[in-house]
PABAGU-711809 format. One record per residue (C-alpha): residue in one letter; x, y negated, z negated; residue number from 1. Coordinates in Angstrom, 2 decimals. Layout:
+------+---------+---------+---------+-----+
! rest !       u !       v !       w !  nr !
+------+---------+---------+---------+-----+
!    A !       X !       Y !       Z ! NUM !
...
+------+---------+---------+---------+-----+
***
This chain:
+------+---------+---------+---------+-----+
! rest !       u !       v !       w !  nr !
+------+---------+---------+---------+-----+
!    X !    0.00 !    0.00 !    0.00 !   1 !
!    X !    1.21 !   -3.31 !    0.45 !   2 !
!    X !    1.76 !   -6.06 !   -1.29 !   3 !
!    X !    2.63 !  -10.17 !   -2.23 !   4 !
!    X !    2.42 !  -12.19 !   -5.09 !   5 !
!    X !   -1.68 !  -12.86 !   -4.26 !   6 !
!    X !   -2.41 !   -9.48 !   -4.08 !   7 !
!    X !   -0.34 !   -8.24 !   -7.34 !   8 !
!    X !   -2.37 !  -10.81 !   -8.77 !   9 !
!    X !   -5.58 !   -9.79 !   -7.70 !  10 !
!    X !   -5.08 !   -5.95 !   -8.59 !  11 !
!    X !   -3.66 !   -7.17 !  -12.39 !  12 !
!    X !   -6.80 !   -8.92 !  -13.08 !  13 !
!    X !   -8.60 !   -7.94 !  -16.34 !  14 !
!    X !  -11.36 !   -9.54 !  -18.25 !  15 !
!    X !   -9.51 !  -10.99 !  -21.70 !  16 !
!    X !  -11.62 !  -11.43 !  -24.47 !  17 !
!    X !   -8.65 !  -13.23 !  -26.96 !  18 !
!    X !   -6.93 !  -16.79 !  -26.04 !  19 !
!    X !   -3.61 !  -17.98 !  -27.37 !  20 !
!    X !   -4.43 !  -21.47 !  -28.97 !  21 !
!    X !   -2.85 !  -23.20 !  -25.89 !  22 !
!    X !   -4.92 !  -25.41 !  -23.94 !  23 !
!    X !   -4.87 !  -26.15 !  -19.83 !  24 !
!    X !   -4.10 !  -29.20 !  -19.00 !  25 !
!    X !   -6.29 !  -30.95 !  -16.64 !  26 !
!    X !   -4.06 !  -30.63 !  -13.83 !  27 !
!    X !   -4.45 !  -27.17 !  -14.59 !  28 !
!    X !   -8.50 !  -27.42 !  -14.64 !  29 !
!    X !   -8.26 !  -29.45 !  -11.11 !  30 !
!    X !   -5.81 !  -26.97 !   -9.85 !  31 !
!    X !   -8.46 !  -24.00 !  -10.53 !  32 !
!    X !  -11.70 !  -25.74 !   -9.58 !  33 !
!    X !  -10.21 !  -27.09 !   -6.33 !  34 !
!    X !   -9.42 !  -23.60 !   -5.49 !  35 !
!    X !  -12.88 !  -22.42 !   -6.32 !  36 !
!    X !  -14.57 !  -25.18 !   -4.17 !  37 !
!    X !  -12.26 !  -23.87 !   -0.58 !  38 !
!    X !  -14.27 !  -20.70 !   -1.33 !  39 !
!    X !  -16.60 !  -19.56 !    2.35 !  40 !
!    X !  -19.65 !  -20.67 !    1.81 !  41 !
!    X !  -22.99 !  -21.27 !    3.09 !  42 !
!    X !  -24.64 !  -24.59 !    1.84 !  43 !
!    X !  -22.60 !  -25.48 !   -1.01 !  44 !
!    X !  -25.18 !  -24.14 !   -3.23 !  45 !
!    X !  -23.07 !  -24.01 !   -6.34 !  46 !
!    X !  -22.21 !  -26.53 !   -8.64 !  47 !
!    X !  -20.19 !  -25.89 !  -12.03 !  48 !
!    X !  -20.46 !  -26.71 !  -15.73 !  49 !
!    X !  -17.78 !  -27.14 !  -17.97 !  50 !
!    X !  -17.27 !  -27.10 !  -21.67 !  51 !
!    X !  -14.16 !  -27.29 !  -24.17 !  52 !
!    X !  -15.93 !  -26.71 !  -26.96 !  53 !
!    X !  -15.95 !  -23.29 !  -29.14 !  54 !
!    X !  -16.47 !  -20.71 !  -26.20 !  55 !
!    X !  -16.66 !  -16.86 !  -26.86 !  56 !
!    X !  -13.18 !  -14.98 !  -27.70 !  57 !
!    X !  -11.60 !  -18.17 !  -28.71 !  58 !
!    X !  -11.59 !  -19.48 !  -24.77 !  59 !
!    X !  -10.42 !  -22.77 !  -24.50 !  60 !
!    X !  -12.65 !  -23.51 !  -21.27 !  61 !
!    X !  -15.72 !  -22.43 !  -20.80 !  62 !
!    X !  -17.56 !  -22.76 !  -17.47 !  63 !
!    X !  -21.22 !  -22.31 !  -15.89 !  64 !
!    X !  -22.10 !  -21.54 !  -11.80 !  65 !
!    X !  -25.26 !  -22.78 !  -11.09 !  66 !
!    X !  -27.28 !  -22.24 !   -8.01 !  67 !
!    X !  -27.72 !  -26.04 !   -7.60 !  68 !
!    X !  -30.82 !  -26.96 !   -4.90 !  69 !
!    X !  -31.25 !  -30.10 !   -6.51 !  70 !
!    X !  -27.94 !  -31.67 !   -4.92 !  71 !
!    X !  -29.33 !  -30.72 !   -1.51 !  72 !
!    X !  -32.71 !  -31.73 !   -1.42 !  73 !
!    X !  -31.35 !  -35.53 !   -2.52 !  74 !
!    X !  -28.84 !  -34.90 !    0.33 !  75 !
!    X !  -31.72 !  -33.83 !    2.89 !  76 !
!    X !  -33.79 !  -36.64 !    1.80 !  77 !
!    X !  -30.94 !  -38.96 !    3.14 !  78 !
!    X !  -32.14 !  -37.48 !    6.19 !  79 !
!    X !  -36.06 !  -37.61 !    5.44 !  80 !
!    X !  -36.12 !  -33.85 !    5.51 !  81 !
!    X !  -37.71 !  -30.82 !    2.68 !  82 !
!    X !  -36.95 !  -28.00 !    1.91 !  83 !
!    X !  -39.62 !  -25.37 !    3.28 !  84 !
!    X !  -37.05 !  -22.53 !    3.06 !  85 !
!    X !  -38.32 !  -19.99 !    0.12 !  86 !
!    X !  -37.22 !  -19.73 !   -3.47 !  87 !
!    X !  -35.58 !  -16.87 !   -3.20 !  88 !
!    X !  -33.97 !  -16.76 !   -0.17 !  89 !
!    X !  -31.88 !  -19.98 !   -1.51 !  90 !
!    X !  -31.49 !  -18.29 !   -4.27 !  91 !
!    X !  -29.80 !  -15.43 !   -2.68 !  92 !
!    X !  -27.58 !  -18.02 !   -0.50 !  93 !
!    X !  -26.36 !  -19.90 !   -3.80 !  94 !
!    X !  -25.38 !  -16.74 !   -5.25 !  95 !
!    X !  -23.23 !  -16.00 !   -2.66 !  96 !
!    X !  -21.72 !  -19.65 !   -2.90 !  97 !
!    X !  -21.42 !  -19.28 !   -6.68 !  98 !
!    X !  -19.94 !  -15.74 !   -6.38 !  99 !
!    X !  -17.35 !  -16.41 !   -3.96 ! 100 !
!    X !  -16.73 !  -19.98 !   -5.80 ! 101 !
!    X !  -16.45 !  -17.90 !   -9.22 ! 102 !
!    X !  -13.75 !  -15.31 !   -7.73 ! 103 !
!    X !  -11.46 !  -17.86 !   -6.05 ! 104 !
!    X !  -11.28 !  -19.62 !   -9.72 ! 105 !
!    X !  -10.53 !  -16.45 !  -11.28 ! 106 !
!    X !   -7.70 !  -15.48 !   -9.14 ! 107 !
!    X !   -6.23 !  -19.19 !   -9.10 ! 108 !
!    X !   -5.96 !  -19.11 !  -12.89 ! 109 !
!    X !   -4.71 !  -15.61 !  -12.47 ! 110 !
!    X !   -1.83 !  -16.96 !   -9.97 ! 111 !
!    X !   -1.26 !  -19.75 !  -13.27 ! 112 !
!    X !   -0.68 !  -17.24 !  -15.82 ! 113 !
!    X !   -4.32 !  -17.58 !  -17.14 ! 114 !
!    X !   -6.75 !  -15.20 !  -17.82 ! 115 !
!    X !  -10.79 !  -14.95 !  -18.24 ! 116 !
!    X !  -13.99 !  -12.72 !  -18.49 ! 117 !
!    X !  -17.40 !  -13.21 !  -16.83 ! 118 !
!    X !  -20.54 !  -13.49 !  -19.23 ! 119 !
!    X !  -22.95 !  -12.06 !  -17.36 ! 120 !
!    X !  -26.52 !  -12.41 !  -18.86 ! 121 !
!    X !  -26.32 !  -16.27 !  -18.51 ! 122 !
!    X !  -29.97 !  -15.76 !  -16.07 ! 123 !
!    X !  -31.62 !  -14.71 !  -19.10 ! 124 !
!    X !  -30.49 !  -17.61 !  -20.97 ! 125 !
!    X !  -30.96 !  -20.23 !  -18.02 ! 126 !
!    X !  -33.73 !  -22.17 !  -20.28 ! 127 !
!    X !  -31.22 !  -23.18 !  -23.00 ! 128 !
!    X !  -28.51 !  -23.95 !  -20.66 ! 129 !
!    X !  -30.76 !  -26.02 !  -18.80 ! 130 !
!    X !  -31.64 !  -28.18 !  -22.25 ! 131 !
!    X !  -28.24 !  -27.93 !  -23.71 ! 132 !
!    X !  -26.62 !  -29.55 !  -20.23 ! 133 !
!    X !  -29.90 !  -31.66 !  -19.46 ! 134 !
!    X !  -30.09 !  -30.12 !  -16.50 ! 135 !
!    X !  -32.52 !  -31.60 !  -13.39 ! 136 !
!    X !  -35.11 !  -28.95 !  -11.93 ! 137 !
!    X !  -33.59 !  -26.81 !   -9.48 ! 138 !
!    X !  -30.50 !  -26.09 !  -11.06 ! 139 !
!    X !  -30.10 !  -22.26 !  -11.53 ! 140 !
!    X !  -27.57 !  -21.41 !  -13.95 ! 141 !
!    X !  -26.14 !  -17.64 !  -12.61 ! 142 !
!    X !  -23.32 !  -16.83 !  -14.45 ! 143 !
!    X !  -20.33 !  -17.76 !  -16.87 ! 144 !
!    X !  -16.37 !  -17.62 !  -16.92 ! 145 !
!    X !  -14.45 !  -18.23 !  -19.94 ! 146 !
!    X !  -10.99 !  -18.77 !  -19.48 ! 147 !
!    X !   -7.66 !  -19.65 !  -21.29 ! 148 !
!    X !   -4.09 !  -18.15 !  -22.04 ! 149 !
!    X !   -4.08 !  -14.00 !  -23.19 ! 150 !
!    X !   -3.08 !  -13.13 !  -26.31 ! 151 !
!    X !   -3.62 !   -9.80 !  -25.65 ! 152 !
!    X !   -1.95 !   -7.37 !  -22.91 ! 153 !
!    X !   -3.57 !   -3.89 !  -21.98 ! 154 !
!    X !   -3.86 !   -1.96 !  -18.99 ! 155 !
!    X !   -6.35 !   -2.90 !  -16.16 ! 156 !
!    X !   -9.54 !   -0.88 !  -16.04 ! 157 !
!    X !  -10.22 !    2.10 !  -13.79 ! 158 !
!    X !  -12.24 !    1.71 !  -10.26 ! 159 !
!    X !  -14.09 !    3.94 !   -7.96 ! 160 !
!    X !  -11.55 !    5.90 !   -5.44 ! 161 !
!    X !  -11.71 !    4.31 !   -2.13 ! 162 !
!    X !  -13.50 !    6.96 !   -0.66 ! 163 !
!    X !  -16.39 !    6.02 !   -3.00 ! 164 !
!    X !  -16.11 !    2.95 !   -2.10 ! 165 !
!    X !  -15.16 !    1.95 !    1.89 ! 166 !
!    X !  -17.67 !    3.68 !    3.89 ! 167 !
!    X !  -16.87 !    2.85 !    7.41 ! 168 !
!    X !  -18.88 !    2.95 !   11.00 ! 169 !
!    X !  -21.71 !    4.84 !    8.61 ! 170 !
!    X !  -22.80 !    5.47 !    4.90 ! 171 !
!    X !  -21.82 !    8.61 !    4.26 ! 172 !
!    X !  -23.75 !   11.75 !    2.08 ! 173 !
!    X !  -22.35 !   11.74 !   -1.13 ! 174 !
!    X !  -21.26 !   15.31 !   -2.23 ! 175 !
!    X !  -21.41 !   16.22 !   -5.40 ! 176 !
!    X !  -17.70 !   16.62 !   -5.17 ! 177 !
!    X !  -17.11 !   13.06 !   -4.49 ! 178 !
!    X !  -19.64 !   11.70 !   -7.03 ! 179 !
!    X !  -18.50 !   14.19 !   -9.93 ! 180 !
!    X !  -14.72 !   12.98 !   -9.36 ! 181 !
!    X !  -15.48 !    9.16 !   -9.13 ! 182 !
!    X !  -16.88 !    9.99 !  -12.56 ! 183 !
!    X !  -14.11 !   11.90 !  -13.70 ! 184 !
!    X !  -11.58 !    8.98 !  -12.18 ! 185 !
!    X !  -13.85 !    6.46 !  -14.21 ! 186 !
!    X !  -14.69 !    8.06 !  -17.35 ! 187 !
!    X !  -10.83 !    9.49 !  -17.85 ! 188 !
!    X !   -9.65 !    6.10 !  -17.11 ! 189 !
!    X !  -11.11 !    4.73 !  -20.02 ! 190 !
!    X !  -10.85 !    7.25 !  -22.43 ! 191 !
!    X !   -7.14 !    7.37 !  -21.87 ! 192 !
!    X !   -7.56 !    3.47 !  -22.84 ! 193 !
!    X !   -9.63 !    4.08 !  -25.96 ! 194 !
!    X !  -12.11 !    1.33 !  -24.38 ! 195 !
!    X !  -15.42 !    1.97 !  -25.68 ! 196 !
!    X !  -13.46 !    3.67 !  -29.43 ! 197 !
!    X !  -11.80 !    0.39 !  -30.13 ! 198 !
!    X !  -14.80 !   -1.66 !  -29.55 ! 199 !
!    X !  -17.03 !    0.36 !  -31.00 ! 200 !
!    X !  -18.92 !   -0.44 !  -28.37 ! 201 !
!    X !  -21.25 !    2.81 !  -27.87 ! 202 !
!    X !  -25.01 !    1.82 !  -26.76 ! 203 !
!    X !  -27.74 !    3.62 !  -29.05 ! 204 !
!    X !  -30.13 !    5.58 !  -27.25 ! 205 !
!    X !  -33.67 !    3.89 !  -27.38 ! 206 !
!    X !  -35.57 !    6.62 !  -25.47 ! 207 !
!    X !  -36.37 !   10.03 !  -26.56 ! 208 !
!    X !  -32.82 !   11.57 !  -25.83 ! 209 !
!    X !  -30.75 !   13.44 !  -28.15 ! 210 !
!    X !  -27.33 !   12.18 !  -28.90 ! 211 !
!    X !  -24.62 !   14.42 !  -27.69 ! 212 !
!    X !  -21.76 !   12.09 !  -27.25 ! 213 !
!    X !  -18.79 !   11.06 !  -29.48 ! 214 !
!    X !  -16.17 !    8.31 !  -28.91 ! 215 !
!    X !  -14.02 !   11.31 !  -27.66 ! 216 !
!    X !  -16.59 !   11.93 !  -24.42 ! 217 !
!    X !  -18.65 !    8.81 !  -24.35 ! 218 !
!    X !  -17.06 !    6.40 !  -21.40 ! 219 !
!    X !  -18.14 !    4.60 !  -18.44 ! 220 !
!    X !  -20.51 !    6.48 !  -16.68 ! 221 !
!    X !  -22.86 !    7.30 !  -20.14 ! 222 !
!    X !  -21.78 !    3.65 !  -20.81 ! 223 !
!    X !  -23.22 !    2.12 !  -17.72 ! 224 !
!    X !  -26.38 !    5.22 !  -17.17 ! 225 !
!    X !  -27.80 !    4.02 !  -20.72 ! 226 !
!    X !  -27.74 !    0.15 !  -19.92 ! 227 !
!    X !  -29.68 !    0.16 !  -16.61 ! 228 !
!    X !  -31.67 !    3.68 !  -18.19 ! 229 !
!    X !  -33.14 !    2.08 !  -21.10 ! 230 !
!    X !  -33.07 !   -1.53 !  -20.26 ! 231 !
!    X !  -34.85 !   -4.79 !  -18.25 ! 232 !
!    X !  -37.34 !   -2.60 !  -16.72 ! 233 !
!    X !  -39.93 !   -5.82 !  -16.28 ! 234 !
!    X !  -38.53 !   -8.58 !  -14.11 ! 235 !
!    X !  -40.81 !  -11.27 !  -15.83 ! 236 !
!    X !  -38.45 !  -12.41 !  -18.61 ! 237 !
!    X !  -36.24 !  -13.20 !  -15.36 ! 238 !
!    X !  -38.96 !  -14.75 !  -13.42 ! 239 !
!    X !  -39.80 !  -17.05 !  -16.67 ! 240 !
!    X !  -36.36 !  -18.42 !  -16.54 ! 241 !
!    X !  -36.13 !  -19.07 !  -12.77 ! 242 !
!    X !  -39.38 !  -21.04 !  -12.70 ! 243 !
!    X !  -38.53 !  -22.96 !  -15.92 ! 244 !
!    X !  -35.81 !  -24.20 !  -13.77 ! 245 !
!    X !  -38.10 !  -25.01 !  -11.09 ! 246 !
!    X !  -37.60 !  -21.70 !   -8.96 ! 247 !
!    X !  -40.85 !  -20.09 !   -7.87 ! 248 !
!    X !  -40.87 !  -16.26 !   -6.80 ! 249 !
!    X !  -43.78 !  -15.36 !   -5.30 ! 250 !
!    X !  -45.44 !  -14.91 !   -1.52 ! 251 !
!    X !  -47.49 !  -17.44 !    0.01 ! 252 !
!    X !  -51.21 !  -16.78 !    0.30 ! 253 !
+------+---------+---------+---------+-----+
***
């Protein structure tokens, strides 16, 4: 496989949850940002919160990507136009801006000797972010990035093998081979880290399942089956939040 400085850095990423005390400068915050803005994009649907005050782990910055329509429609009333595209397919567009804005920041601070860690429920607290900013309608907060200096070093985490992964000219049938050792890959990747031990991070079982598993078999794949097996099943808490930030999902008629 080949390799530069970019890509080293890109395949040494990690999400860091504890900062050193030292701060970025703001050349340092410009630096990042600017790099996140030359992200592709498609409208410029993203704009970006910041805050320096207490963020989680004991991150010195603290930032929010927002889905931002507002900015737009004042732009396209410049030109005494309205929006008649649907909710949700902006929606969909701005994630992609905000996504590919989010990823450019994280290697740049990478590349800086920085590190960070996505918070990703941030949709299903878009209401208090939206008070707590005094954010305008329209204004979707998606997801956040703490980031700051490591004071820790471990391993990165395991992935899928390629061939679970790049499917090309056609999605291929999954054996069971292939699924059973992308589990395997996954699930003795992080055992051999003591992941989900050290954290003490095993979810209980809210359904009518017995528990089997110990912190010497529970890993990824139990990990990530019981999240999306026992939980968010109704997509109205979701809706709530879009709409109270002026985002309407539904058909017309």
């Amino acid at each position: 496989m080949l390799t530069n400085p970019v890509i080293e850095s890109m395949l040494n990423r990690k999400s860091v949850r504890k900062y050193s005390d030292q701060k970025p400068t703001d050349e340092v915050i410009e630096t990042v940002v600017r790099a996140g803005q030359q992200a592709p994009f498609a409208s410029q649907l993203c704009s970006l919160l910041l805050s320096r005050k207490k963020a989680p782990f004991g991150a010195p910055l603290w930032f929010t990507f927002c889905v931002d329509m507002h900015r737009m429609e004042l732009i396209m009333a410049k030109r005494g136009w309205t929006v008649v595209a649907n909710d949700l397919s902006m929606l969909l567009f701005g994630i992609q801006d905000a996504a590919l804005m989010a990823e450019n920041m994280v290697i740049a601070a990478e590349s800086l000797g920085m590190g960070s860690c996505f918070l990703g429920m941030t949709p299903y607290r878009a209401g208090r972010i939206q008070k707590q900013y005094n954010l305008p309608k329209r204004v979707f907060p998606l997801v956040e990035l703490v980031m700051g200096y490591p004071a820790e070093e471990f391993p990165t985490r395991p992935r899928y093998p390629l061939e679970f992964t790049l499917f090309e000219d056609k999605y291929p049938e999954l054996t069971d081979a292939m699924t059973e050792n992308a589990m395997r890959v996954m699930d003795e990747g992080y055992l051999a880290q003591g992941y989900y031990r050290k954290q003490k991070a095993k979810i209980k079982l809210e359904v009518n399942r017995e528990e089997t598993f110990t912190y010497g078999d529970y890993s990824w794949t139990e990990h990530i089956s019981r999240k999306w097996g026992q939980w968010l099943s109704d997509p109205k808490e979701l809706l709530d939040q879009m709409e109270k930030c002026g985002f309407a999902i539904k058909t017309k008629g």
